[in-house]
C-alpha distance (Angstrom), angle and dihedral (degrees) to the residues before:
residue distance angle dihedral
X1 . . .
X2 3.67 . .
X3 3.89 115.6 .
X4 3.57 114.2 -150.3
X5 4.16 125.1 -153.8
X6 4.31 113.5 -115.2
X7 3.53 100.6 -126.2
X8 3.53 110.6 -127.0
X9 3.69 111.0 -121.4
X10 3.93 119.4 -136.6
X11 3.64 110.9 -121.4
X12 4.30 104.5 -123.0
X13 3.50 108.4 -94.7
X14 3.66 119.0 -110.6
X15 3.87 127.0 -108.9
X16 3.78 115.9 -103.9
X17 3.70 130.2 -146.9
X18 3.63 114.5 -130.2
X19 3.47 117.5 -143.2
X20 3.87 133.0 178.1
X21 3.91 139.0 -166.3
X22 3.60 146.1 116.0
X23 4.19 123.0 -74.2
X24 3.73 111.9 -95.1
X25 3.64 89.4 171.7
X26 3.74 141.7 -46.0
X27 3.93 120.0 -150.7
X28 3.93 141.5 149.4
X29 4.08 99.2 -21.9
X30 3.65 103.9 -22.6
X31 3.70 131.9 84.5
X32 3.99 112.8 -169.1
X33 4.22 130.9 -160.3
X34 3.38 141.6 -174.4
X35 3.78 112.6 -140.9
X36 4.01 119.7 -124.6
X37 4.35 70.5 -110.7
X38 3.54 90.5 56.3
X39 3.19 99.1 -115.8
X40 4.09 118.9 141.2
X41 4.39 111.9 -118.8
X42 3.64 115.8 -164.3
X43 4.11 119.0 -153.8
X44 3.47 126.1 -174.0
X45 4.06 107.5 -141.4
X46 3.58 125.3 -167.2
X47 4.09 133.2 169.6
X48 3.41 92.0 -75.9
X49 3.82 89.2 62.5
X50 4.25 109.0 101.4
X51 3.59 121.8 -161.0
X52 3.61 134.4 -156.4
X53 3.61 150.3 -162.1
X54 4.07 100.3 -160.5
X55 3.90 102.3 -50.0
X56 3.76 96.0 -24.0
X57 3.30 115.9 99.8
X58 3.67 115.5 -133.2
X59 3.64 144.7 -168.7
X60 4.13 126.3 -90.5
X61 3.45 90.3 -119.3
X62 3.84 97.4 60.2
X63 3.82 88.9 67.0
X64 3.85 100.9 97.4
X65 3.73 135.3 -166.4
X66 3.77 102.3 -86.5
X67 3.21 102.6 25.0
X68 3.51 121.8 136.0
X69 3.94 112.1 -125.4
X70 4.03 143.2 165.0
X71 3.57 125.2 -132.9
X72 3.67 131.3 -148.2
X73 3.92 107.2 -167.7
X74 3.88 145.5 -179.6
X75 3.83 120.0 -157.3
X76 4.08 121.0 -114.5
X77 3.39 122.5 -130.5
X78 3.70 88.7 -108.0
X79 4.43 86.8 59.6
X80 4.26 90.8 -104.7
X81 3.86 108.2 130.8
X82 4.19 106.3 -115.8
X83 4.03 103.3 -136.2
X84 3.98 98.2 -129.4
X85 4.24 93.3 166.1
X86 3.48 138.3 11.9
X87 3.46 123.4 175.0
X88 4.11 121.9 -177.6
X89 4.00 108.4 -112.7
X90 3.46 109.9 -151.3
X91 3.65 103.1 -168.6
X92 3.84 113.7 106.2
X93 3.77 122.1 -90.2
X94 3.83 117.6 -116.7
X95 3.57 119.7 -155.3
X96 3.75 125.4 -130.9
């Protein structure tokens, strides 16, 4: 009798939310924006988080104050947005 494997299924990824803004700041667990409408975002970020520069994936610590960025996120239980990408975006920032 031939046995054959169950094929574990993949659970369907989530949607993100995509967020973008320029780097107030990013220390201990939180990551913090300002909106092209000024308006400040909060993300926690964890180990899980990955950053990147393009394709290449980069380290936390080359995500600098003023930087530009996108952000895909997942909400928390608690409503915060969980920082699961974010990726530098070098074009330039226009102002509303």
């Amino acid at each position: 009798m031939r046995q054959t494997k169950a094929r574990k299924e993949k659970a369907p990824e989530e949607a993100l939310a995509t967020f973008s803004g320029t780097v107030r700041g990013i220390d201990g667990k939180i990551l913090r924006l300002d909106s092209a409408e000024g308006e400040p975002l909060d993300f926690n970020v964890s180990r899980k988080t990955k950053y990147y520069d393009g394709l290449k994936e980069i380290k936390r610590d080359a995500i600098k104050t003023g930087d530009h960025v996108s952000v895909e996120a997942r909400p928390m239980p608690d409503g915060k947005p969980d920082a699961v990408k974010v990726r530098l975006d070098h074009t330039p920032v226009r102002k509303p």
